[in-house]
C-alpha positions as CSV (number, residue, x, y, z in Angstrom):
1,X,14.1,1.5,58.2
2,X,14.5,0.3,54.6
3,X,16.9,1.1,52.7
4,X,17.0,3.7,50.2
5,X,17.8,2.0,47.2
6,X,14.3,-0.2,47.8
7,X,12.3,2.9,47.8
8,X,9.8,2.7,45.4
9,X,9.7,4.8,42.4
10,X,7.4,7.6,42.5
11,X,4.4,7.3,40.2
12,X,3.7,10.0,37.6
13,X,1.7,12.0,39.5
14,X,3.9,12.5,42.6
15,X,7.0,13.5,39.9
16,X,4.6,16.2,38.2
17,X,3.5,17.6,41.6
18,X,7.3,17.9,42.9
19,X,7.8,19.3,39.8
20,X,5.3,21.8,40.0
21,X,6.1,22.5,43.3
22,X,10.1,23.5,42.1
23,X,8.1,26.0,40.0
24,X,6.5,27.7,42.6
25,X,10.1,27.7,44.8
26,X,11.3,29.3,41.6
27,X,8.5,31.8,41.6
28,X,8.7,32.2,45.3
29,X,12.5,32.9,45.1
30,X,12.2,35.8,42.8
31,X,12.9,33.8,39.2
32,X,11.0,34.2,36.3
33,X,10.9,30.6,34.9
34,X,9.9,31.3,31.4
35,X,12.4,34.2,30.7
36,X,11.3,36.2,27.2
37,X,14.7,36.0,25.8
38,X,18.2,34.8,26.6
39,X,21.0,36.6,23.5
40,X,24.1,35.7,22.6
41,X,24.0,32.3,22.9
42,X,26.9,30.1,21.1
43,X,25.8,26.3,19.9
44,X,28.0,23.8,21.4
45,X,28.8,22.4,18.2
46,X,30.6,25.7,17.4
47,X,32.4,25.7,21.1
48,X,33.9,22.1,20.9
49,X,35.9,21.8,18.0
50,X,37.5,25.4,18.7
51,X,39.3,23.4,21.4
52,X,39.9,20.2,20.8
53,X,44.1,20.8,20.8
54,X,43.3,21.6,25.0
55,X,45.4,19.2,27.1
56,X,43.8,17.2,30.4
57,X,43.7,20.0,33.0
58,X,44.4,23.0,30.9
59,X,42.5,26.5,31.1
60,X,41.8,28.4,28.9
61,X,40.2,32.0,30.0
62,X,37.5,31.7,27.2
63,X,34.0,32.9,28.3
64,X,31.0,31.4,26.2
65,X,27.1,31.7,26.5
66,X,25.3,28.3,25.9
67,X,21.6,27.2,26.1
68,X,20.1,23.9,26.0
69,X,18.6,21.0,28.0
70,X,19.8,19.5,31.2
71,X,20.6,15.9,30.3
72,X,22.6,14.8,33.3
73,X,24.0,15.9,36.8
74,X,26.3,14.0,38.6
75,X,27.4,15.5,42.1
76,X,26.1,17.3,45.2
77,X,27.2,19.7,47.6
78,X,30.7,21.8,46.8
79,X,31.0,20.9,43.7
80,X,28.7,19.1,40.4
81,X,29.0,18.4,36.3
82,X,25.8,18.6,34.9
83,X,25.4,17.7,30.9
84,X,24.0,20.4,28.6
85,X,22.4,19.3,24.9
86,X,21.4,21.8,22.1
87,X,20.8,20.4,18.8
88,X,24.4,20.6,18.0
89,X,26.0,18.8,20.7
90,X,26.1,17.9,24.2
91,X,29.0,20.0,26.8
92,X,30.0,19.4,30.5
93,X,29.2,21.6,32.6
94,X,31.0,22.6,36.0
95,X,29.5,23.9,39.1
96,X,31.2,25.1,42.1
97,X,30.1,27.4,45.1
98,X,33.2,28.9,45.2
99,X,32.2,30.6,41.8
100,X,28.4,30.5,41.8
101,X,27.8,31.5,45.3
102,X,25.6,29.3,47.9
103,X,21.7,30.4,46.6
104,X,22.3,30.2,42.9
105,X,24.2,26.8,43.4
106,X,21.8,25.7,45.5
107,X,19.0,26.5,42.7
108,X,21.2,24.9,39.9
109,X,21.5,21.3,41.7
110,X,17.8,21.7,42.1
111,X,16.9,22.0,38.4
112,X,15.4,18.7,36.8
113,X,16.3,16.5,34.5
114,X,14.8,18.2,31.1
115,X,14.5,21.8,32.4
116,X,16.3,24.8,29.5
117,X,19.2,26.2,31.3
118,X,21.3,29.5,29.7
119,X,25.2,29.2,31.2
120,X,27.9,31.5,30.9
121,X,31.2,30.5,31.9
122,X,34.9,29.6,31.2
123,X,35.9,26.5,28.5
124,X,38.7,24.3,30.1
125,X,39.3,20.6,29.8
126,X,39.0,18.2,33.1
127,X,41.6,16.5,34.5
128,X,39.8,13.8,33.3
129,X,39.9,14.9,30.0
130,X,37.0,16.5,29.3
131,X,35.9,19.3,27.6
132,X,34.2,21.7,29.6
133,X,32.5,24.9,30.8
134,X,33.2,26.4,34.5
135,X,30.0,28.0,35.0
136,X,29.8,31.7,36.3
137,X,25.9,32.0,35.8
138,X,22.8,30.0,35.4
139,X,19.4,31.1,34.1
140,X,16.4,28.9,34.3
141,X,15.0,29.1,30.8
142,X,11.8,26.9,30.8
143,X,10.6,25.2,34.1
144,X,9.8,21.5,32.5
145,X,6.8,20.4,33.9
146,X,6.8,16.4,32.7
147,X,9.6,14.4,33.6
148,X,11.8,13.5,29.5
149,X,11.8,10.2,28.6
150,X,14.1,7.6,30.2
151,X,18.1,8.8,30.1
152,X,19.4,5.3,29.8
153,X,17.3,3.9,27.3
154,X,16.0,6.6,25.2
155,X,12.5,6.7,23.6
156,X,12.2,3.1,21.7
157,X,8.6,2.6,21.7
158,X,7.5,3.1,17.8
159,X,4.2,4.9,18.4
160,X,5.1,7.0,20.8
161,X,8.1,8.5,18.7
162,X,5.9,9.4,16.0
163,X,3.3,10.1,17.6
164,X,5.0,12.6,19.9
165,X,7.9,13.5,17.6
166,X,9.6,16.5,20.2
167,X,10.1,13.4,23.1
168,X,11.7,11.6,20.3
169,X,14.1,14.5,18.9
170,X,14.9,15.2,23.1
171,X,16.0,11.8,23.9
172,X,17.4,10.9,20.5
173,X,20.7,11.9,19.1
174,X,20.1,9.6,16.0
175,X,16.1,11.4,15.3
176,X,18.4,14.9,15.6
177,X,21.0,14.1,12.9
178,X,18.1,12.7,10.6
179,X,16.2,15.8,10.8
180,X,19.2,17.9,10.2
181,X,20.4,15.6,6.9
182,X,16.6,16.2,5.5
183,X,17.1,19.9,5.3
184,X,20.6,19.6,3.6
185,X,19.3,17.3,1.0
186,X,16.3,20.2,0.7
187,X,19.2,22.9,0.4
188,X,21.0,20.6,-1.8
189,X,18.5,20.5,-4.2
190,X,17.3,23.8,-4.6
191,X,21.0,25.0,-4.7
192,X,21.7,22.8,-7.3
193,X,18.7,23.9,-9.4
194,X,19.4,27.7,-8.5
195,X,22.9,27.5,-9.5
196,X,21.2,25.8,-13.2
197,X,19.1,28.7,-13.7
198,X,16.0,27.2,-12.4
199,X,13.3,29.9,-11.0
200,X,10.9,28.7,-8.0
201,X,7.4,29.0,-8.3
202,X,4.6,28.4,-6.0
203,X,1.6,26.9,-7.5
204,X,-2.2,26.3,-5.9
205,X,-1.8,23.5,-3.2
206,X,-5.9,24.0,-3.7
207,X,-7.4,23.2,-7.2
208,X,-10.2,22.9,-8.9
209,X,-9.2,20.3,-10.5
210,X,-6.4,17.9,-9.5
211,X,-3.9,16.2,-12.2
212,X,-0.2,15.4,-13.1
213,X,-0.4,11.9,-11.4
214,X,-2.3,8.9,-11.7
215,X,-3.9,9.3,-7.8
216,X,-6.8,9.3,-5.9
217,X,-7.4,13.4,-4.1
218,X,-8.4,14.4,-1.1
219,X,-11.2,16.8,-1.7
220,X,-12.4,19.6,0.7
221,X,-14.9,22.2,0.4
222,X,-14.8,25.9,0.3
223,X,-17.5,27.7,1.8
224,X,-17.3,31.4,0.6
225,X,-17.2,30.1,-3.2
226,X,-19.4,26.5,-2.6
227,X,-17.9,24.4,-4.6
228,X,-15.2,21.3,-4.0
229,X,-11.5,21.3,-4.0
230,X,-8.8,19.5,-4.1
231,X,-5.5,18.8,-2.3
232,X,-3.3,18.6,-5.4
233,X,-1.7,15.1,-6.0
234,X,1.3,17.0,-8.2
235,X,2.5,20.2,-9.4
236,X,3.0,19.1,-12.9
237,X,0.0,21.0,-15.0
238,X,0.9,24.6,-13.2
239,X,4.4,24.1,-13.6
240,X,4.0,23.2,-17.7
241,X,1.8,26.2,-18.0
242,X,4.5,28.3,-16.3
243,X,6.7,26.8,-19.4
244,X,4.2,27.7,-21.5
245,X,4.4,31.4,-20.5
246,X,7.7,31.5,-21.4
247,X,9.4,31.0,-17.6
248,X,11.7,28.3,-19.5
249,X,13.3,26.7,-16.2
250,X,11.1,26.3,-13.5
251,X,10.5,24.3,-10.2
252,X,8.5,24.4,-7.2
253,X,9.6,22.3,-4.0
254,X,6.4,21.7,-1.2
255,X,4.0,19.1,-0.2
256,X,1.6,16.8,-2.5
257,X,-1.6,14.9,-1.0
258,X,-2.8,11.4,-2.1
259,X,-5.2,9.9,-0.4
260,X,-3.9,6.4,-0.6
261,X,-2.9,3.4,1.7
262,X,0.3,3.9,4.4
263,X,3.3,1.9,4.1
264,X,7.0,2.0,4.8
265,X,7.1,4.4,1.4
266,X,3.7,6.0,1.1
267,X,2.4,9.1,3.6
268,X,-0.5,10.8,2.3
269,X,1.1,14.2,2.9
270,X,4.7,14.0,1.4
271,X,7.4,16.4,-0.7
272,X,8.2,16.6,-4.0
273,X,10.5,18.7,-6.0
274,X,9.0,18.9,-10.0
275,X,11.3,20.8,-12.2
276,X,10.5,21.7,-15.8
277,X,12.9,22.4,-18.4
278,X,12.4,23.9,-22.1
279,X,14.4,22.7,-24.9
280,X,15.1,19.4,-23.4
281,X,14.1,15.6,-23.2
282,X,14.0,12.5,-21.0
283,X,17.5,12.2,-22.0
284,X,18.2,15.4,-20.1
285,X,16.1,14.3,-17.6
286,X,17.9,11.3,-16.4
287,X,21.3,13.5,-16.7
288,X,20.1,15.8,-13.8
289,X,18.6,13.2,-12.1
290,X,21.7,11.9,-11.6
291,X,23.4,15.0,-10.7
292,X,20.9,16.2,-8.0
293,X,21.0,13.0,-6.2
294,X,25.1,12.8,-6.4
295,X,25.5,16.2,-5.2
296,X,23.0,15.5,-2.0
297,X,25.1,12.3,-1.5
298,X,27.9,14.1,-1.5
299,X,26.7,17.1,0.5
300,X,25.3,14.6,3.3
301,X,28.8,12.5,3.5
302,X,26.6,9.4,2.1
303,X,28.7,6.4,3.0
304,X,26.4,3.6,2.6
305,X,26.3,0.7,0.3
306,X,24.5,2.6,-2.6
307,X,26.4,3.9,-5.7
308,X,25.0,6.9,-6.9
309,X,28.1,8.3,-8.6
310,X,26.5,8.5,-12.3
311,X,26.1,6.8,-15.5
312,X,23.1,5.0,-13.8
313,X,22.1,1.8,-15.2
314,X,19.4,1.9,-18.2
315,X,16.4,-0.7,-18.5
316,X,13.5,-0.5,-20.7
317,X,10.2,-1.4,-18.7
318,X,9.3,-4.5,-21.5
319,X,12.9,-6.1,-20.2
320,X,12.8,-5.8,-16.7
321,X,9.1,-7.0,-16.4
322,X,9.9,-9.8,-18.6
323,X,13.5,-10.9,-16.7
324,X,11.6,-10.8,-13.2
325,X,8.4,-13.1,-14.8
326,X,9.0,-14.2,-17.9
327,X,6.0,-12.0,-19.2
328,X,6.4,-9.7,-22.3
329,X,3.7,-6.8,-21.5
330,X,4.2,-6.0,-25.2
331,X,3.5,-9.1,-26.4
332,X,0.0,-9.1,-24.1
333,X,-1.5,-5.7,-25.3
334,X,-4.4,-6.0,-23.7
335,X,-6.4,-7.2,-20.4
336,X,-7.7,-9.9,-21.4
337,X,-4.4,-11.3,-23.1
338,X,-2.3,-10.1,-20.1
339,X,-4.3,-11.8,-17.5
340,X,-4.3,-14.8,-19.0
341,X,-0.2,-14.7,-19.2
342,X,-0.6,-13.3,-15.5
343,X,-2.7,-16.7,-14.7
344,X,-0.8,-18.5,-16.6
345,X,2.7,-18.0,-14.7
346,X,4.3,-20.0,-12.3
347,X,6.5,-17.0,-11.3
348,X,3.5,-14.1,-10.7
349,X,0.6,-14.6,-8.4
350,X,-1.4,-11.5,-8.7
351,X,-5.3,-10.9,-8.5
352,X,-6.2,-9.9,-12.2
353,X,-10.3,-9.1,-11.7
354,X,-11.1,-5.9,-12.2
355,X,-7.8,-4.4,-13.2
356,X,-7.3,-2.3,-16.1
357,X,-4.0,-3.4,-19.0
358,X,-2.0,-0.4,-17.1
359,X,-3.2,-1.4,-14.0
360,X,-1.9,-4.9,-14.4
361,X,1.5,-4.0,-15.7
362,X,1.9,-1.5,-12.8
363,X,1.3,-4.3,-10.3
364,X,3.8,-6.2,-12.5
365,X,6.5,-3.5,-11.9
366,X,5.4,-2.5,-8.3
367,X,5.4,-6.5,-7.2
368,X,8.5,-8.1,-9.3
369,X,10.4,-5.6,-10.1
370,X,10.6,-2.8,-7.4
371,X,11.4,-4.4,-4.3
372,X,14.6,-6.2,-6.1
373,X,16.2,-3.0,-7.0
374,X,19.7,-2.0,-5.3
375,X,21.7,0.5,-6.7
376,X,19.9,3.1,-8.8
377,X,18.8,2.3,-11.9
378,X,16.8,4.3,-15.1
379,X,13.4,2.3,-16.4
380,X,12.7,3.7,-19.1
381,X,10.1,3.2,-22.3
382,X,6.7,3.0,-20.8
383,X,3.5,2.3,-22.5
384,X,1.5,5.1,-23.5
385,X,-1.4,3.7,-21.4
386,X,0.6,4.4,-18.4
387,X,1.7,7.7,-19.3
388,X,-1.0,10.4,-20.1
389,X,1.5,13.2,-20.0
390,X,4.5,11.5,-22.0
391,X,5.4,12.3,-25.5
392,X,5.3,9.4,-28.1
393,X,8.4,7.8,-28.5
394,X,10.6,9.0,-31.7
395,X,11.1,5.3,-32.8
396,X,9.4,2.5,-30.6
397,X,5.5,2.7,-31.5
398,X,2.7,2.6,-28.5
399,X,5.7,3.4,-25.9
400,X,6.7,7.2,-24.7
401,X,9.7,8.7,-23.8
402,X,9.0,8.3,-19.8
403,X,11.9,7.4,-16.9
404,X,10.9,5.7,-13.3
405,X,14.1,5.9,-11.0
406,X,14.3,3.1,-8.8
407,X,17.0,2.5,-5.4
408,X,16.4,0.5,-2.9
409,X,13.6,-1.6,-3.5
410,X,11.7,2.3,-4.5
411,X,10.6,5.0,-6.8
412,X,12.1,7.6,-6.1
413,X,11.7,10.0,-9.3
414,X,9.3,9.8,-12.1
415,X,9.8,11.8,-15.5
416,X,9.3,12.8,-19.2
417,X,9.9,14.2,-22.3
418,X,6.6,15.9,-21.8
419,X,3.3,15.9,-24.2
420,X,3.3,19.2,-26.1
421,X,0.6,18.1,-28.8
422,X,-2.3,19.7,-27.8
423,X,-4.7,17.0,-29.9
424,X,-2.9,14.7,-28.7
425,X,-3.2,15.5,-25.2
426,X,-6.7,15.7,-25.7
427,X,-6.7,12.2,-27.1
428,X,-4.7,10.8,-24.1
429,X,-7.4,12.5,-22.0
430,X,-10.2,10.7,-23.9
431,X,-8.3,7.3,-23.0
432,X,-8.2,8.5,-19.2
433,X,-11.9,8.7,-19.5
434,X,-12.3,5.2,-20.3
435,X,-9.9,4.0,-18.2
436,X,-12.4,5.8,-15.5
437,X,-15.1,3.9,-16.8
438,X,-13.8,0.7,-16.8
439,X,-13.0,1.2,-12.8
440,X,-9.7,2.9,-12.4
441,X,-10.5,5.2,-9.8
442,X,-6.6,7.1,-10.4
443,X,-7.3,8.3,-13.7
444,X,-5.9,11.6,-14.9
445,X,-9.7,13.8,-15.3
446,X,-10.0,15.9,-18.2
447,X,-8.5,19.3,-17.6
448,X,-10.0,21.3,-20.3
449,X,-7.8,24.4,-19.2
450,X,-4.6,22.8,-19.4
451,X,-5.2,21.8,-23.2
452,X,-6.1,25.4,-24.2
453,X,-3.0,25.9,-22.3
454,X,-1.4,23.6,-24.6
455,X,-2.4,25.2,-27.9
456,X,-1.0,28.5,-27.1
457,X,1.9,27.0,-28.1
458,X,4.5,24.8,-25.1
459,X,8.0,24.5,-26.2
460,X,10.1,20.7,-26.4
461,X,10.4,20.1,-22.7
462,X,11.9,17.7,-20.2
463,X,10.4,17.6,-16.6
464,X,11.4,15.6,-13.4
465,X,9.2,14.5,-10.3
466,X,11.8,13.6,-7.4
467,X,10.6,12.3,-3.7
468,X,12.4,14.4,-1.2
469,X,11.1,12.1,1.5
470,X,12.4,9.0,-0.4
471,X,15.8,10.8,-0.9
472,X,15.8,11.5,2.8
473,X,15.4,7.5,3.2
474,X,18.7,7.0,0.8
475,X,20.8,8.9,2.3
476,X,19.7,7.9,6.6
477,X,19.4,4.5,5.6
478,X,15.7,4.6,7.2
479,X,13.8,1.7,6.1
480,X,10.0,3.9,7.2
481,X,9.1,7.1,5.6
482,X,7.7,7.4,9.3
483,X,11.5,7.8,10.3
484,X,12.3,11.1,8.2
485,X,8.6,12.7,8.4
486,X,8.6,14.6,11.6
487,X,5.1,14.3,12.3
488,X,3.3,10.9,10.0
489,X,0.3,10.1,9.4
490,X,-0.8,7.6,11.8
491,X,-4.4,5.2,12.4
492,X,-6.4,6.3,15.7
């Protein structure tokens, strides 16, 4: 006879039909395995710290309801633990005969591994030490049909964890706490611009004509009216012609679309918080930059090895280009110039064909400059070529009063004192066009509405572009936007 630790394991299909068959048991028996409702439940992360004082054997008389997932059972017969894990915790559970009775016992020991389970008992702590719950009654909550992924090991496989996000958040504690920090550092940020007098707006996620970032759309049609749309790639126009209406402090917190490549900092579909403020500059800007992303560090216990506590560090564009390459962009003020200092270095080695001036000094920042940032830091002074929504500078000709904050090797907000000139703007439209024409296929199109917008009259203004998902990053120490987006983007 061979023993039974060299029994094989059973394959997938046997474990889904023995499964399936504990459902029908369950049926047959009289239980409903997919209750409508199960009230009063209290999360284990409220229950454990109410008695952390309780001594090794000590009792308490305290009945709780808890729900969750059955993570672990050790025991048969008499007497078993089983582990219990909601989102906020995980909790011992007790099971004796003597309490339960000999059917419902029997039915709890022959619950899976990943089945929901609702529990009302009594909180004691083991002799052992442990905190736990005495159990008085169990309901089956959801019969789980597919075996969870591997108790010892977790789910490590990269693809599958993205792919099937809800196998990742079961066998991951680490996936858990990550989604849980990303929607503090959401309520962070809307608090703190609630608490400023900011309103939220919503603004068309579907336009007929996409703008406020230098991006390539993803366009769809719409049937009833025949005509194209587009995903929008910002908030920026709508939220300036909210300022222009006279809303003064506004802000609107959702999802962007640019249809772009993937990489450890893009996804196509991301979040973005814009807020727009009247009677303010870039100067402003930067002020509640720093105190948005201070207070989420601070709300979310940050204790990594970034400092966001402000002053942050201020570098003009020209100077940080120039320290990482020895190029002056300034000094090179147009393509043909700058390519040739491009070509000409022994510390750049970037394809210059076909790239427009702005293109080529973005690829000087995004290459050189970028991925050697640590702690945050303030770029400021940008080109106007780069900046179609900017406002001139008040003393440095050709540059614009623009901000790019940069952590970790990333952008994480992008801001002005914004364009309120309508001629201007139209001007700076005119150059887009161009641009256009000479092969950038992320130039800002003409948007004929927001310039009659314009001349109704749009007071001085500041306005802010931060990446929530970025943020997120900063303050998990995740390395992948893939990490803190519940459900990426991913190839076939």
């Amino acid at each position: 006879m061979t023993d039974q630790a060299e029994q094989p394991e059973p394959s997938v299909p046997e474990l889904l039909a023995a499964r399936r068959a504990k459902l029908d048991r369950l049926r047959e028996q009289g239980v409903d395995p997919f209750p409508h409702a199960f009230g009063g439940v209290t999360p284990i992360g409220d229950v454990l710290p109410v008695w952390d004082h309780l001594e090794a054997g000590e009792e308490t008389g305290h009945a709780y309801r808890v729900a969750g997932r059955l993570a672990a059972r050790r025991g048969q017969g008499k007497m078993a633990f089983l582990d219990l894990v909601d989102r906020s915790g995980r909790l011992q559970l007790q099971a004796r005969v003597d309490v339960l009775g000999e059917e419902p016992m029997a039915r709890l020991l022959e619950l899976d591994l990943g089945d929901l389970l609702g529990v009302d008992g009594e909180i004691f702590r083991s002799r052992r030490g442990e905190l736990t719950l005495r159990v008085t009654q169990a309901t089956v909550l959801a019969k789980s049909l597919r075996p969870p992924p591997d108790k010892h090991h977790g789910l490590t496989d990269v693809e599958t964890r993205f792919r099937r996000r809800e196998l990742d958040l079961m066998a991951n504690e680490d996936a858990r706490r990550t989604f849980i920090t990303r929607a503090r550092v959401i309520r962070e940020v809307r608090g703190y611009l609630d608490e400023q007098g900011f309103i939220e707006v919503e603004t068309p996620i579907l336009q007929p004509l996409y703008g406020g970032a230098l991006a390539r759309p993803f366009v769809t049609h719409h049937n009833a009216l025949d005509r194209d749309l587009y995903l929008r790639i910002a908030t920026e126009l709508y939220l300036k012609r909210c300022i222009v209406g006279g809303l003064e402090r506004v802000y609107e917190l959702g999802k962007d679309f640019r249809n772009e490549g993937i990489s450890f900092k893009h996804n196509p579909e991301f979040t973005m918080v814009e807020w727009y403020e009247a009677y303010a500059d870039y100067e402003d800007a930067m002020a509640r930059t720093e105190a948005v992303v201070a207070r989420v560090a601070d709300a979310c216990g940050y204790d990594g090895e970034l400092d966001f506590s402000p002053p942050w560090k201020r570098v003009t564009l020209r100077d940080a280009i120039a320290e990482r390459t020895g190029i002056d962009v300034l000094e090179h003020r147009d393509q043909a110039a700058l390519a040739a200092a491009i070509a000409a270095s022994d510390r750049v080695d970037l394809p210059t064909a076909d790239r427009t001036w702005p293109q080529l000094v973005d690829d000087l920042l995004s290459h050189h400059v970028e991925p050697n940032v640590t702690d945050p830091v303030f770029l400021i002074d940008y080109p106007k070529e780069l900046s179609p929504f900017a406002k001139d500078h008040r003393s440095e000709p050709g540059l614009v009063e623009r901000f790019e904050a940069f952590c970790s090797g990333m952008e994480i907000a992008n801001a002005f004192t914004e364009l309120n000139d309508p001629d201007e703007q139209r001007r700076r439209f005119d150059a887009q066009a161009r641009l256009a024409g000479e092969g950038d296929e992320e130039a800002q199109p003409y948007d004929e509405v927001f310039v009659q917008a314009l001349e109704q009259g749009m007071p001085p203004t500041g306005g802010v572009g931060l990446g929530i998902d970025r943020l997120v990053m900063l303050m998990t120490g995740k390395r992948s936007i893939r990490e803190i987006v519940l459900f990426p983007a991913m190839r076939d």
